[in-house]
CHARMM internal coordinates of N, CA and C (Angstrom, degrees):
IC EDIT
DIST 1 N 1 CA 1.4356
DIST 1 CA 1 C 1.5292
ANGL 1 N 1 CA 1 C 108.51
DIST 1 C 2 N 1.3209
ANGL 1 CA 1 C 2 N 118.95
DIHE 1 N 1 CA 1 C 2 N 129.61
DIST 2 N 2 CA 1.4265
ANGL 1 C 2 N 2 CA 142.50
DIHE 1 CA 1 C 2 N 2 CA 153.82
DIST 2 CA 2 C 1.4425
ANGL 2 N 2 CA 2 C 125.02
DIHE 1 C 2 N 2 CA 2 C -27.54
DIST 2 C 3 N 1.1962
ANGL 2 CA 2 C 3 N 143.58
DIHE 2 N 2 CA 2 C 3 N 128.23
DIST 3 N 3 CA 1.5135
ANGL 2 C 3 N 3 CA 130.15
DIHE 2 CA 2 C 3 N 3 CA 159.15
DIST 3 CA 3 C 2.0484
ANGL 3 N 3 CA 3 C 91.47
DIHE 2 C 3 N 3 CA 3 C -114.84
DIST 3 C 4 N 1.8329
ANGL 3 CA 3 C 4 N 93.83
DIHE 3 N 3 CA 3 C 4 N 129.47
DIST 4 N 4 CA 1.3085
ANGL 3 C 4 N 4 CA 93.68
DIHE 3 CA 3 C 4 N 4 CA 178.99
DIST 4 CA 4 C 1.7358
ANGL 4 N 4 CA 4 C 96.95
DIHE 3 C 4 N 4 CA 4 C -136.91
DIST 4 C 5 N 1.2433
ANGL 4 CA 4 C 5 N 102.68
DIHE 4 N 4 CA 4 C 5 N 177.73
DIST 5 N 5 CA 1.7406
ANGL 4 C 5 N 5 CA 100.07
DIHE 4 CA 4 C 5 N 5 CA -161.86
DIST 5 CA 5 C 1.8111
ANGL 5 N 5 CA 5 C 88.93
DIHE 4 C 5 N 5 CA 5 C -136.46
DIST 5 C 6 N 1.2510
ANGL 5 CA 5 C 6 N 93.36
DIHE 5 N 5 CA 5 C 6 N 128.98
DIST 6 N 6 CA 1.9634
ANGL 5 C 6 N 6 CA 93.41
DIHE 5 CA 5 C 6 N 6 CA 177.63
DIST 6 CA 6 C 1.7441
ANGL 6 N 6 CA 6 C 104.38
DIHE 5 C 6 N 6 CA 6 C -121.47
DIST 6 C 7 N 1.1889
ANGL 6 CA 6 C 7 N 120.54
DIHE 6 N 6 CA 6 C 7 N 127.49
DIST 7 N 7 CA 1.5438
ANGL 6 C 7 N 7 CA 133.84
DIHE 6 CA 6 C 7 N 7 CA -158.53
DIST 7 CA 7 C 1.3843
ANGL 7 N 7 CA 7 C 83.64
DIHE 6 C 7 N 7 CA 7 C -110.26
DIST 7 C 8 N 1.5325
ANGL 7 CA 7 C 8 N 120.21
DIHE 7 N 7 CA 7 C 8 N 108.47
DIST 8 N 8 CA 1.6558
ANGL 7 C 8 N 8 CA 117.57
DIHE 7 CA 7 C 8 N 8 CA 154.32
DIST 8 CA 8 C 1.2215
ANGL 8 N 8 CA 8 C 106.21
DIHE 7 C 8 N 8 CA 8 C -77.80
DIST 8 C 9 N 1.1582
ANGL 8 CA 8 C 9 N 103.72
DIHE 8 N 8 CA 8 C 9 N 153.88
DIST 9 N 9 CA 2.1153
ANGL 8 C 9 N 9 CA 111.99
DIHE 8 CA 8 C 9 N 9 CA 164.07
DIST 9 CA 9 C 1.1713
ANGL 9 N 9 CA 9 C 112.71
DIHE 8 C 9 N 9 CA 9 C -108.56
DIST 9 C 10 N 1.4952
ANGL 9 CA 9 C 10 N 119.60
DIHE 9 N 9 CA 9 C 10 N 139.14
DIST 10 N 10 CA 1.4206
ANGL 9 C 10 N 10 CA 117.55
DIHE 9 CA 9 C 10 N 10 CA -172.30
DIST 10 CA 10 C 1.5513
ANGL 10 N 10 CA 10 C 134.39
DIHE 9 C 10 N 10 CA 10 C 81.82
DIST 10 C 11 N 1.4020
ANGL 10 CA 10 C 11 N 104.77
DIHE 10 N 10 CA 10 C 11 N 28.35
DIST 11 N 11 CA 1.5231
ANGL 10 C 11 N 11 CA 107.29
DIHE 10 CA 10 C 11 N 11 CA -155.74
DIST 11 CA 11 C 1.4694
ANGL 11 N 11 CA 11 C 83.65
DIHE 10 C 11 N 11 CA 11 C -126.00
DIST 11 C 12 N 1.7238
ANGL 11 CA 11 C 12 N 108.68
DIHE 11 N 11 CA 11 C 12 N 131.16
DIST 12 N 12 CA 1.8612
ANGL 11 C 12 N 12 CA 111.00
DIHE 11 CA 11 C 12 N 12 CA 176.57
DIST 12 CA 12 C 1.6363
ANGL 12 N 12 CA 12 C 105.29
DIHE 11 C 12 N 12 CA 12 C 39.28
DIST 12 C 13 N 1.0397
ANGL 12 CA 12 C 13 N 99.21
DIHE 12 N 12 CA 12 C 13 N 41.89
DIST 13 N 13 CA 1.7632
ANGL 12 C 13 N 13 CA 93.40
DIHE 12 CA 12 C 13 N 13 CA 158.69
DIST 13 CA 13 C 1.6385
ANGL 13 N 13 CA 13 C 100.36
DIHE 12 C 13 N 13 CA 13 C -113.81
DIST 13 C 14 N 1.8889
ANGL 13 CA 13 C 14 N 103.94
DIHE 13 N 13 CA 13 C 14 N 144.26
DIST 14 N 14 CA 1.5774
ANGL 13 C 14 N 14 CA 94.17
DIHE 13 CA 13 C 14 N 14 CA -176.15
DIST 14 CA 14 C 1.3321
ANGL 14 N 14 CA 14 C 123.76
DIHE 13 C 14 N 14 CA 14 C 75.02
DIST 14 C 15 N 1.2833
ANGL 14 CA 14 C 15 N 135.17
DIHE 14 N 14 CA 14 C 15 N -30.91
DIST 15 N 15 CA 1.5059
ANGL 14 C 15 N 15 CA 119.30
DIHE 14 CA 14 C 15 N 15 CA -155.88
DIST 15 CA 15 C 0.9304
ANGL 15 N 15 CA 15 C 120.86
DIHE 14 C 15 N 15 CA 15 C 93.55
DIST 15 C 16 N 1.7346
ANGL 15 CA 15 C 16 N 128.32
DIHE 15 N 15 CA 15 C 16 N 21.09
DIST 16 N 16 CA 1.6282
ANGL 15 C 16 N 16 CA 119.93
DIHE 15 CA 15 C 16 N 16 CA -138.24
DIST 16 CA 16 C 1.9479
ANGL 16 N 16 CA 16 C 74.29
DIHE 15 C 16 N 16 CA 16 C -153.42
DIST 16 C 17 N 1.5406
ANGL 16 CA 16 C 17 N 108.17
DIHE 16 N 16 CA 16 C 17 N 159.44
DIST 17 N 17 CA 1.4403
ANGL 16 C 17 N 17 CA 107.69
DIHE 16 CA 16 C 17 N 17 CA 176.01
DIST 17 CA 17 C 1.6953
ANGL 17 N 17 CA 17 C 115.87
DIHE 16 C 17 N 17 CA 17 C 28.61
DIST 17 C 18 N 1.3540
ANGL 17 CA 17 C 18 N 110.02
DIHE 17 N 17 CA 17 C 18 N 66.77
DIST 18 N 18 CA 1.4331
ANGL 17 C 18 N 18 CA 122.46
DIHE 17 CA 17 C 18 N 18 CA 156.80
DIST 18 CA 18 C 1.2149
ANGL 18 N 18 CA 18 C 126.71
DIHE 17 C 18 N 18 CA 18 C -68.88
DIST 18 C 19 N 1.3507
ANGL 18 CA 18 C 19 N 117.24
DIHE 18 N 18 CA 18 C 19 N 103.80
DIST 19 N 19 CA 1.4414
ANGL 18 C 19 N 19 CA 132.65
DIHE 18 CA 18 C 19 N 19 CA 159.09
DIST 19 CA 19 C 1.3828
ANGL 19 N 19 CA 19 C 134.00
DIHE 18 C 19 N 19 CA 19 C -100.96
DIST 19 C 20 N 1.3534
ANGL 19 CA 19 C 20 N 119.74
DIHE 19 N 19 CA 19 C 20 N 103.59
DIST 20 N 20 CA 1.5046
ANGL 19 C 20 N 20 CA 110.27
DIHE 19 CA 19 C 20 N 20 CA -168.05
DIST 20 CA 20 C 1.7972
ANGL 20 N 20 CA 20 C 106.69
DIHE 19 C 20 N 20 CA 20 C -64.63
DIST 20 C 21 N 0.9219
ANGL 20 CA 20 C 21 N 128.40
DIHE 20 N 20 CA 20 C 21 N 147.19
DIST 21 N 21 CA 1.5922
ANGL 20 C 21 N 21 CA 140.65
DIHE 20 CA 20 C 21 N 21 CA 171.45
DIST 21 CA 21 C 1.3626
ANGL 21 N 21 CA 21 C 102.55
DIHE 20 C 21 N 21 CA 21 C -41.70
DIST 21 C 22 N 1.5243
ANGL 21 CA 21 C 22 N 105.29
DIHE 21 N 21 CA 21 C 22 N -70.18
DIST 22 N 22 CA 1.6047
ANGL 21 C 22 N 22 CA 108.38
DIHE 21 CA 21 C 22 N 22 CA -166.81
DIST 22 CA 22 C 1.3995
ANGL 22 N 22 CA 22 C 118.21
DIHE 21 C 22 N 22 CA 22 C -55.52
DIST 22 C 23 N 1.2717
ANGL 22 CA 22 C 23 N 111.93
DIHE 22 N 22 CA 22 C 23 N -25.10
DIST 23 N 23 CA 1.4651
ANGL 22 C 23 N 23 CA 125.87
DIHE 22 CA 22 C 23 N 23 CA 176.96
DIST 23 CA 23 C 1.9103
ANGL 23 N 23 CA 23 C 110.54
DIHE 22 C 23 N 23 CA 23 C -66.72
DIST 23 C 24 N 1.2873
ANGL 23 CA 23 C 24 N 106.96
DIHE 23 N 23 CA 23 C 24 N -46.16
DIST 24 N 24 CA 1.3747
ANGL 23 C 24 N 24 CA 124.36
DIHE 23 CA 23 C 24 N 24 CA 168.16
DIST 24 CA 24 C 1.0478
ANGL 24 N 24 CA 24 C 111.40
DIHE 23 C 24 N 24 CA 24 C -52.33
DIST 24 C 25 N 1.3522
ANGL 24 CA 24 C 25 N 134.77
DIHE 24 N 24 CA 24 C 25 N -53.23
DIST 25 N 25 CA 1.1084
ANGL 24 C 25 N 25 CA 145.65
DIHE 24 CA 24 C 25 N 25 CA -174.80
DIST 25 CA 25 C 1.2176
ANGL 25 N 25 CA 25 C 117.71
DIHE 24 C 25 N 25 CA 25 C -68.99
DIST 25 C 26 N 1.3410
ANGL 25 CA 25 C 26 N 127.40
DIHE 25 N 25 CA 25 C 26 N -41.13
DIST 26 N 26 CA 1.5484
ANGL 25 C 26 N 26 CA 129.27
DIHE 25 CA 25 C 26 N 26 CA -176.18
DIST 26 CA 26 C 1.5145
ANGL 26 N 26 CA 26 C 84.90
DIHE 25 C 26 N 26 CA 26 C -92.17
DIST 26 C 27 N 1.0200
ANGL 26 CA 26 C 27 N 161.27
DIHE 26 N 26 CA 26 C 27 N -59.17
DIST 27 N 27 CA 1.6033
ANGL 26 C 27 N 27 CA 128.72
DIHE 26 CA 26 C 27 N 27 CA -178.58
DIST 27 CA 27 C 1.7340
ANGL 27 N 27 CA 27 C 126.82
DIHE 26 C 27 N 27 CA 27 C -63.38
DIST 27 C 28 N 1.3916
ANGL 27 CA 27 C 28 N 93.83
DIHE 27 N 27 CA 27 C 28 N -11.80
DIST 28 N 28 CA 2.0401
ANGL 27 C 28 N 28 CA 85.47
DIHE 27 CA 27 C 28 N 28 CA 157.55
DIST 28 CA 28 C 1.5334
ANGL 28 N 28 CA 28 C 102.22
DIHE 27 C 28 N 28 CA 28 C -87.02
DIST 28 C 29 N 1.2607
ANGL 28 CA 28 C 29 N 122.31
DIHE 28 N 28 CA 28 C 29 N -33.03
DIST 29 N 29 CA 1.2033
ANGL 28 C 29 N 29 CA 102.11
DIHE 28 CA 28 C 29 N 29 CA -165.00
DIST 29 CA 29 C 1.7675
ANGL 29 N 29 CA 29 C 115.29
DIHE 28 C 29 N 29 CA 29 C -88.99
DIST 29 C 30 N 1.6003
ANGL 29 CA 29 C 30 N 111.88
DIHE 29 N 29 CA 29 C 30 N 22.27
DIST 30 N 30 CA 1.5231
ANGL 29 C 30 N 30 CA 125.43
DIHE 29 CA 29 C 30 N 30 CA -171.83
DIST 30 CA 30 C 1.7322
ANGL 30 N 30 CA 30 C 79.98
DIHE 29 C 30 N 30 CA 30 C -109.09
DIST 30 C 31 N 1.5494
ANGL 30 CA 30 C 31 N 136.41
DIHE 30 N 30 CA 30 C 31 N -21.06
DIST 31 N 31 CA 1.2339
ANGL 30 C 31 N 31 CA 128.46
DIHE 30 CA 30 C 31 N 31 CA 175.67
DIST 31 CA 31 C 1.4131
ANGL 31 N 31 CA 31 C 95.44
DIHE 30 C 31 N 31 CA 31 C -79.73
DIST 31 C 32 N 0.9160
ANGL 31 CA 31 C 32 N 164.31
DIHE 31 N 31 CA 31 C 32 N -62.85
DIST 32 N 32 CA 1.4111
ANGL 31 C 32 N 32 CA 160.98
DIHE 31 CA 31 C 32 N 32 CA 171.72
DIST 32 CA 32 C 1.6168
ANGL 32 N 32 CA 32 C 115.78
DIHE 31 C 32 N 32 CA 32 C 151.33
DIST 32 C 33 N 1.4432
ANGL 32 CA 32 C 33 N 102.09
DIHE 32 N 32 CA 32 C 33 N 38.50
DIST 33 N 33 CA 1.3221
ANGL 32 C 33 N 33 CA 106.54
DIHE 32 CA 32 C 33 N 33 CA -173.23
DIST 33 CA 33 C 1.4908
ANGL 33 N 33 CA 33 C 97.91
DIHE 32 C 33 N 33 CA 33 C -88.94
DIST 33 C 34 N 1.4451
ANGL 33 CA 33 C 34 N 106.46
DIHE 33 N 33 CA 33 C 34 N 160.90
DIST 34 N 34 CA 1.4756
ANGL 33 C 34 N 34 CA 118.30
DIHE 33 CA 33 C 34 N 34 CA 161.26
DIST 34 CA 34 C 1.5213
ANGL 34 N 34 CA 34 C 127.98
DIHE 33 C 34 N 34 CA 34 C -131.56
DIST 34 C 35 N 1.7009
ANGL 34 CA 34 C 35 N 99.87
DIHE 34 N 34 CA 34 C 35 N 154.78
DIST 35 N 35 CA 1.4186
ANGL 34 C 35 N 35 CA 133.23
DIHE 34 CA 34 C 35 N 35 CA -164.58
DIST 35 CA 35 C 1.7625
ANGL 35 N 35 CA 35 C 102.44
DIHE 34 C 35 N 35 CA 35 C 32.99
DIST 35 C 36 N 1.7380
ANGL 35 CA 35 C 36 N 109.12
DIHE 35 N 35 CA 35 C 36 N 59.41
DIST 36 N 36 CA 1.5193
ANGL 35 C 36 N 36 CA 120.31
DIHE 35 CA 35 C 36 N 36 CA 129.72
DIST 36 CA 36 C 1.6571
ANGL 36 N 36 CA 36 C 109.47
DIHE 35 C 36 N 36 CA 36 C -0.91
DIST 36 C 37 N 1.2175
ANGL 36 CA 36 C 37 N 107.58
DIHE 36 N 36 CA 36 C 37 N 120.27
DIST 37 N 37 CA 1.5583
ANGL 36 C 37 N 37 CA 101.67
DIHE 36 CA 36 C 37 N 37 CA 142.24
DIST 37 CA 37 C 1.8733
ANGL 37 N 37 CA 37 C 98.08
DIHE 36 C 37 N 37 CA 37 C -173.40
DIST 37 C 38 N 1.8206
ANGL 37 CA 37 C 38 N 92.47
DIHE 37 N 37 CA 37 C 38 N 135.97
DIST 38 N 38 CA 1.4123
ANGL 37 C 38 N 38 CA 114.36
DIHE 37 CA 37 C 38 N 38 CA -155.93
DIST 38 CA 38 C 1.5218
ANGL 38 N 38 CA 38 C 88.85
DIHE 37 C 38 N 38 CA 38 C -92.45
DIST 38 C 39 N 1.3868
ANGL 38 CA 38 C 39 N 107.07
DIHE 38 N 38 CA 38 C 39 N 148.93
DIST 39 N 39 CA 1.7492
ANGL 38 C 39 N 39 CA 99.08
DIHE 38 CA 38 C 39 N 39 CA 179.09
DIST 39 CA 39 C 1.6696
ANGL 39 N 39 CA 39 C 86.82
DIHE 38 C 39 N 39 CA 39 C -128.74
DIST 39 C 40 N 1.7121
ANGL 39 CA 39 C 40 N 98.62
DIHE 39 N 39 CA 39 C 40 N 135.52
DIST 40 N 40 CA 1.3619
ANGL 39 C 40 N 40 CA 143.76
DIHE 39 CA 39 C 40 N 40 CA -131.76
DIST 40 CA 40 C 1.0944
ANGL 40 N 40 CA 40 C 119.84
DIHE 39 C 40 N 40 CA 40 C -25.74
DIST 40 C 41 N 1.2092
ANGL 40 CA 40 C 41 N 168.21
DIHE 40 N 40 CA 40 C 41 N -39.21
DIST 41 N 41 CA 1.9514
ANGL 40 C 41 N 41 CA 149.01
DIHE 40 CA 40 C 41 N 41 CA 116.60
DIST 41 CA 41 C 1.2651
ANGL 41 N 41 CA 41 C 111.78
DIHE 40 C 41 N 41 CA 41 C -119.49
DIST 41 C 42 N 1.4382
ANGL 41 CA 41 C 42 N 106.41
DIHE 41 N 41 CA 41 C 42 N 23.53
DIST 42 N 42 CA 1.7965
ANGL 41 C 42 N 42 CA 108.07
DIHE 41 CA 41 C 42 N 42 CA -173.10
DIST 42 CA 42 C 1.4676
ANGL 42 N 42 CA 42 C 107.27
DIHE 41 C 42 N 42 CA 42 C -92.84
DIST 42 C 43 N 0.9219
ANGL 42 CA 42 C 43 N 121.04
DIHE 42 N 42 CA 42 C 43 N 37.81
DIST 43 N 43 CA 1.8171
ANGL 42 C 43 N 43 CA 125.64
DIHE 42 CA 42 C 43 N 43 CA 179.12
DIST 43 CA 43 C 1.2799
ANGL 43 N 43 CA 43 C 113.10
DIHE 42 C 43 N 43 CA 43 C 59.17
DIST 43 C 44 N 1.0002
ANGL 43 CA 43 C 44 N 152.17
DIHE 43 N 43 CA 43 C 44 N -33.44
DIST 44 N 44 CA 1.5109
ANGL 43 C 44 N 44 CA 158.88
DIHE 43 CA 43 C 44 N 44 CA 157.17
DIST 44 CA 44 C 1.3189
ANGL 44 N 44 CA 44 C 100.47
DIHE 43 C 44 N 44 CA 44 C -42.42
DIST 44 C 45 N 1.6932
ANGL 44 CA 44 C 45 N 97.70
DIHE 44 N 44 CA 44 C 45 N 133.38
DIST 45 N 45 CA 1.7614
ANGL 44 C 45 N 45 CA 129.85
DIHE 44 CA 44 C 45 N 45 CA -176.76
DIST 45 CA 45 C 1.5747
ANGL 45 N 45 CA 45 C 99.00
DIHE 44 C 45 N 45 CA 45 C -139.94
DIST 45 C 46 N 1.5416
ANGL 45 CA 45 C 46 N 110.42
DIHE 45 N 45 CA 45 C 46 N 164.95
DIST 46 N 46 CA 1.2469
ANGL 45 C 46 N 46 CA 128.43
DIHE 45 CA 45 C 46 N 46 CA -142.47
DIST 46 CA 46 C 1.3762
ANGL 46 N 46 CA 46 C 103.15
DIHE 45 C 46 N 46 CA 46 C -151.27
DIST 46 C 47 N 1.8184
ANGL 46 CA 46 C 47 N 137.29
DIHE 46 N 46 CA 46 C 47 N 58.13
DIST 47 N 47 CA 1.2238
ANGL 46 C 47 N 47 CA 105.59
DIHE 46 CA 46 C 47 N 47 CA -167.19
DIST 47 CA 47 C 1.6116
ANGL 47 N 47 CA 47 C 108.55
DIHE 46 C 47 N 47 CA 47 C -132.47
DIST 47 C 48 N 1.1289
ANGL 47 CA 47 C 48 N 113.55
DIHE 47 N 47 CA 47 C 48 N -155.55
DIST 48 N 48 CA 1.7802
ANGL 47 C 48 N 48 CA 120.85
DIHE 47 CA 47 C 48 N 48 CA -168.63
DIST 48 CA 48 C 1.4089
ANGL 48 N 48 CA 48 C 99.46
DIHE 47 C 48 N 48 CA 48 C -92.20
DIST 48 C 49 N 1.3687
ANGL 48 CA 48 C 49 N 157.01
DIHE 48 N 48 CA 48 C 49 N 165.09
DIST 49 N 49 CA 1.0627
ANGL 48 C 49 N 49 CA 132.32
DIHE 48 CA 48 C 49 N 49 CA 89.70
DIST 49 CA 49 C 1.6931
ANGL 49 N 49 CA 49 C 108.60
DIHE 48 C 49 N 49 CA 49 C -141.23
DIST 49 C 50 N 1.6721
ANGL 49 CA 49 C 50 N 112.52
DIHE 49 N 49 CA 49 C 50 N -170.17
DIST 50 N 50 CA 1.5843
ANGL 49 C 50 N 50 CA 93.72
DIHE 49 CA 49 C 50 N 50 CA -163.02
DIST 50 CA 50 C 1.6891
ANGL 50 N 50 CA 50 C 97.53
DIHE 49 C 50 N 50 CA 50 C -123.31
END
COOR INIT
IC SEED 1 N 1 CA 1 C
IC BUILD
């Protein structure tokens, strides 16, 4: 299995397009990704898949 890193743009920058993490997180991980983890509210995730 893979560890790959996906950089959104525009996510909690400003106050503007609020996305909570955990929310982020449970919809990659409804794609079937594994062990999610969002690094700190800047839209960027960190996870396994193959």
């Amino acid at each position: 299995m893979a560890t790959w890193i996906a950089l959104f743009r525009g996510v909690n920058v400003g106050g503007k397009n609020i996305l909570p993490m955990a929310q982020l997180r449970d919809d990659l991980e409804s794609l079937d990704l594994k062990n999610v983890r969002p690094y700190i509210q800047s839209g960027n995730v960190v996870f396994d898949s193959s």
